[in-house]
C-alpha positions in Angstrom: 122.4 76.1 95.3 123.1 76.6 91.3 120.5 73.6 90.4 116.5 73.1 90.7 116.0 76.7 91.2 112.5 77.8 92.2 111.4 81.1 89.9 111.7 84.2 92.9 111.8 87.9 92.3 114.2 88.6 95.3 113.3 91.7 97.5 116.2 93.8 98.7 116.2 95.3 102.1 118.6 97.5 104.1 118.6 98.3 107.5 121.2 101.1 108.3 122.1 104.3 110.5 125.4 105.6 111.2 124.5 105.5 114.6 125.2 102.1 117.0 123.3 101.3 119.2 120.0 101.7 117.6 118.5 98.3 117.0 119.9 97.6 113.4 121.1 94.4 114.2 118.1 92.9 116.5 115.4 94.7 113.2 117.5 92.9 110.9 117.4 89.2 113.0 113.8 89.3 114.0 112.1 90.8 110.6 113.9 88.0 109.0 113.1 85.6 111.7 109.5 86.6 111.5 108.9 86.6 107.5 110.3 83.2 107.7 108.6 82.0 110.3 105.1 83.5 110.5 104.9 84.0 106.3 106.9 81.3 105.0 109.5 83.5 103.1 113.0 82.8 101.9 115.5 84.9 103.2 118.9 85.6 102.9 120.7 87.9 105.2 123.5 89.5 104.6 125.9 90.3 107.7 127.3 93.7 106.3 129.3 94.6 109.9 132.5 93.5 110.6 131.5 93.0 114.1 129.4 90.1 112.4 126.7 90.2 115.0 123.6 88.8 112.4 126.5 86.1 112.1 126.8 85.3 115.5 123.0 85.5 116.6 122.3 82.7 113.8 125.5 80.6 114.9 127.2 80.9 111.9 130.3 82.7 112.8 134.2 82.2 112.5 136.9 84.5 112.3 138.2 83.0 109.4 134.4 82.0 107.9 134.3 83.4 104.5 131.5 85.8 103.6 130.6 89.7 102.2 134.2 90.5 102.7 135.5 87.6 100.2 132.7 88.6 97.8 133.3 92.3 97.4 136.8 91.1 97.0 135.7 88.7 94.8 137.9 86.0 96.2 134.9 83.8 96.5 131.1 83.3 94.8 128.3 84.0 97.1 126.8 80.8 96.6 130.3 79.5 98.8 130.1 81.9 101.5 126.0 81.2 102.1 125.6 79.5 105.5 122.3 77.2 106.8 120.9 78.0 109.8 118.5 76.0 112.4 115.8 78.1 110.6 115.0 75.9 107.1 114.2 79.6 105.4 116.9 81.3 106.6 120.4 81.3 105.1 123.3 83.9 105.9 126.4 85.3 104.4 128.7 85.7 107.8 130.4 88.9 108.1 134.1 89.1 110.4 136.8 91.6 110.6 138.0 90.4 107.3 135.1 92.9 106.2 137.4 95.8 107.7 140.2 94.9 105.8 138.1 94.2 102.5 136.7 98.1 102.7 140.2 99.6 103.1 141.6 97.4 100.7 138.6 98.1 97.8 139.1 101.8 98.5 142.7 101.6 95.9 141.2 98.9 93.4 140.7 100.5 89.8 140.6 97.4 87.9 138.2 95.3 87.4 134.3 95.3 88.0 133.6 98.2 89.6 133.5 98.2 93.4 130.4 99.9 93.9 128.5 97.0 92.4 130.0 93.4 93.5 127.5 93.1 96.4 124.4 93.6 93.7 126.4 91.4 90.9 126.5 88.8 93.5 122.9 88.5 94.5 121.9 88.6 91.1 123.1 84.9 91.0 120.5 84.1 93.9 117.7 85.8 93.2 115.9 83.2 92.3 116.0 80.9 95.8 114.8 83.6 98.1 112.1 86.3 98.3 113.8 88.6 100.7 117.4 89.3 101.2 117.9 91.9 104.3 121.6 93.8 104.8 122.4 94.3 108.1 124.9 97.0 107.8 127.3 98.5 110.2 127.3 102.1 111.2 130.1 103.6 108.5 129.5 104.9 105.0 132.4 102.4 103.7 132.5 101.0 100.2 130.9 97.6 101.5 127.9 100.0 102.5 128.0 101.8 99.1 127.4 98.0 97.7 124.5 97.4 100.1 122.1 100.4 99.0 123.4 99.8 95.3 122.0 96.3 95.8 119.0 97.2 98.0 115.1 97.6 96.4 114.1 99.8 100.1 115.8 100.6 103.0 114.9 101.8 107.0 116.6 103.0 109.4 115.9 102.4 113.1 116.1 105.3 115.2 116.4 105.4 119.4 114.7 108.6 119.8 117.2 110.1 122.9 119.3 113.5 122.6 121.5 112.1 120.1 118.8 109.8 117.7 119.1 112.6 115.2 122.6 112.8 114.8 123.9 111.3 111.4 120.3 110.9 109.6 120.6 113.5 107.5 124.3 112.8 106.4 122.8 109.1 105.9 120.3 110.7 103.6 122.4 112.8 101.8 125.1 110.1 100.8 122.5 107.7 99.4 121.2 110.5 97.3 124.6 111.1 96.3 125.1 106.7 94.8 122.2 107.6 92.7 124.6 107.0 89.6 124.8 103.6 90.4 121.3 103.1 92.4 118.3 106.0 90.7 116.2 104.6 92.4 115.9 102.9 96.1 112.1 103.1 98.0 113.0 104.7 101.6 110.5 102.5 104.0 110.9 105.0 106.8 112.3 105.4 110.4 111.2 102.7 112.7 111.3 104.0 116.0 113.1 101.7 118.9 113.7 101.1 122.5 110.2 103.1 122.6 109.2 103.9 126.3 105.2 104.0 126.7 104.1 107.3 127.7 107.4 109.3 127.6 106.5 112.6 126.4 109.9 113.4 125.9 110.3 110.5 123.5 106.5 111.4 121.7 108.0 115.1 121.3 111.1 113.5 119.8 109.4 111.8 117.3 107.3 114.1 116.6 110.3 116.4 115.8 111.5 113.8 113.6 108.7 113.8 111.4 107.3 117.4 111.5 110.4 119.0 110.3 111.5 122.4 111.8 113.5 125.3 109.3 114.5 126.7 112.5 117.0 124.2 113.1 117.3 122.7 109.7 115.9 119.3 110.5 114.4 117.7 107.4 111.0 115.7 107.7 111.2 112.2 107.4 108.9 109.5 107.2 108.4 107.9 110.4 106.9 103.9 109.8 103.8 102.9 112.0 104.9 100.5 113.8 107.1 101.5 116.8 109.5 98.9 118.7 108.3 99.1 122.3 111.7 98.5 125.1 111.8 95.5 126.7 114.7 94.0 128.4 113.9 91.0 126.9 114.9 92.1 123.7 118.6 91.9 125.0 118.2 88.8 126.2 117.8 87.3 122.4 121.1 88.4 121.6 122.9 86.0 124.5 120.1 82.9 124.1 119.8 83.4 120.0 116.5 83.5 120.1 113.8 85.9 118.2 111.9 87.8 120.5 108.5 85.6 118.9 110.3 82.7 120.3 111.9 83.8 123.8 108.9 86.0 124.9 106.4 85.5 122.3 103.5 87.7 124.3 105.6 90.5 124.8 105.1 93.7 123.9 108.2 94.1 122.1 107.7 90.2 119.8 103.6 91.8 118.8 105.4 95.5 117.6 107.9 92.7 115.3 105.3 91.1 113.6 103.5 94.5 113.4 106.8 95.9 111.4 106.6 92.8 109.2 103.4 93.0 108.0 103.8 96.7 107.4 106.7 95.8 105.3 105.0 93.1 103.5 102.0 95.8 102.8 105.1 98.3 101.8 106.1 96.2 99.4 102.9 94.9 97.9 101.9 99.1 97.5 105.7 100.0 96.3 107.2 98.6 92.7 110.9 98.0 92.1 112.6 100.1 89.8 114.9 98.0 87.9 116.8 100.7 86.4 120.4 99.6 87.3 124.0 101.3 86.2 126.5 99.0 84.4 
């Protein structure tokens, strides 16, 4: 991938929460699946979980693949580790439990290029093949997370709204305010709501909690995105047939709200500049 190089600027996206079970993995699959499909992007995802589910749900996954773990070890060059899929604008970099092992490991390294940055350092070496890269991160705050929002342009983070959608999105907030030595600057896209049952009031208070903000309680306001993901079991069902949701039940509710949160992320990004500014 080092020769005939078409001229990119390479958007960096991460989708994160420190809660599972939220739809990080199934945003991640599908926004990629959809930009590439339905806009003719380039895009790269990066499996940042060591449960390497973005791995798996493109077929690309081995326990002893290489992938994000090798290069934030830098045992291995990024373009190495890239994988094809069936999609002809999608590529991956696989993610196993040789990502746990990486995190603990980078924890007691002193030497060398700075941990922090390896992830970002990397991708500046592909920036020019694709127009999106998207991070699919696992629920932790480990060093290979530190790398993603150091690498990352914007980020979102999908929230379930039930009695516990709140927990951990503050502490998320707080901890990429505190990387801003290495990142100043990273455009926060908003909270894309998920698993969204019509007509629940319970839900519509939720959210509405969310973004409103209450001093009571100490909940910070946060920007809630448009778009909302309405449930449908069919949306699980693309995680055993590999399928995007556009593909497997492409008049669903859930495959229109998709393409919905693509657009609005294209329109993000056309209203939003990147701020360059990077630590060395």
């Amino acid at each position: 991938m080092t020769e005939n190089r078409i001229k990119r600027k390479m958007r960096v996206l991460s989708i994160c929460n420190l809660k599972g079970g939220v739809g990080k993995t199934t945003t991640a699959v599908n926004l990629a699946g959809i930009l590439a499909t339905d806009f003719g992007k380039r895009v790269l995802v990066i499996d940042n979980d060591q449960q390497g589910n973005a791995s798996q749900f493109f077929q690309v996954f081995h326990p002893d693949n290489i992938g994000t773990a090798e290069i934030l070890c830098l045992e291995n060059e990024i373009d190495d580790c890239i994988k094809k899929t069936s999609n002809p604008n999608i590529d991956v970099v696989p993610a196993n439990m040789n990502l746990a092992a990486a995190n603990h490991d980078l924890i007691s390294r002193t030497s060398g290029m700075p941990t922090q940055i390896r992830l970002r350092e990397a991708l500046k070496q592909v920036a020019e093949d694709y127009d999106f890269a998207i991070i699919d991160n696992g629920p932790n705050l480990e060093v290979s997370f530190i790398n993603a929002i150091v690498s990352s342009d914007d980020f979102i983070i999908p929230v379930k709204i039930d009695k516990y959608s709140f927990y951990g999105i503050s502490t998320l907030m707080d901890q990429i305010q505190d990387m801003s030595y290495w990142k100043p600057h990273i455009n926060f896209v908003g909270c894309l709501v998920t698993m969204q049952h019509s007509g629940n009031q319970l839900e519509n208070e939720g959210v509405e909690w969310l973004a409103g903000g209450h001093a009571s309680t100490g909940n910070q306001r946060y920007k809630i995105m448009n778009t909302k993901i309405k449930y449908s079991p069919r949306v699980n069902d693309t995680t055993f047939g590999s399928e995007l949701i556009t593909v497997l039940s492409g008049r669903s509710q859930a495959a229109r709200n998709y393409k919905e949160l693509a657009a609005e992320y294209l329109e993000f990004v056309a209203n939003n500049a990147v701020d360059d500014t990077a630590r060395v």
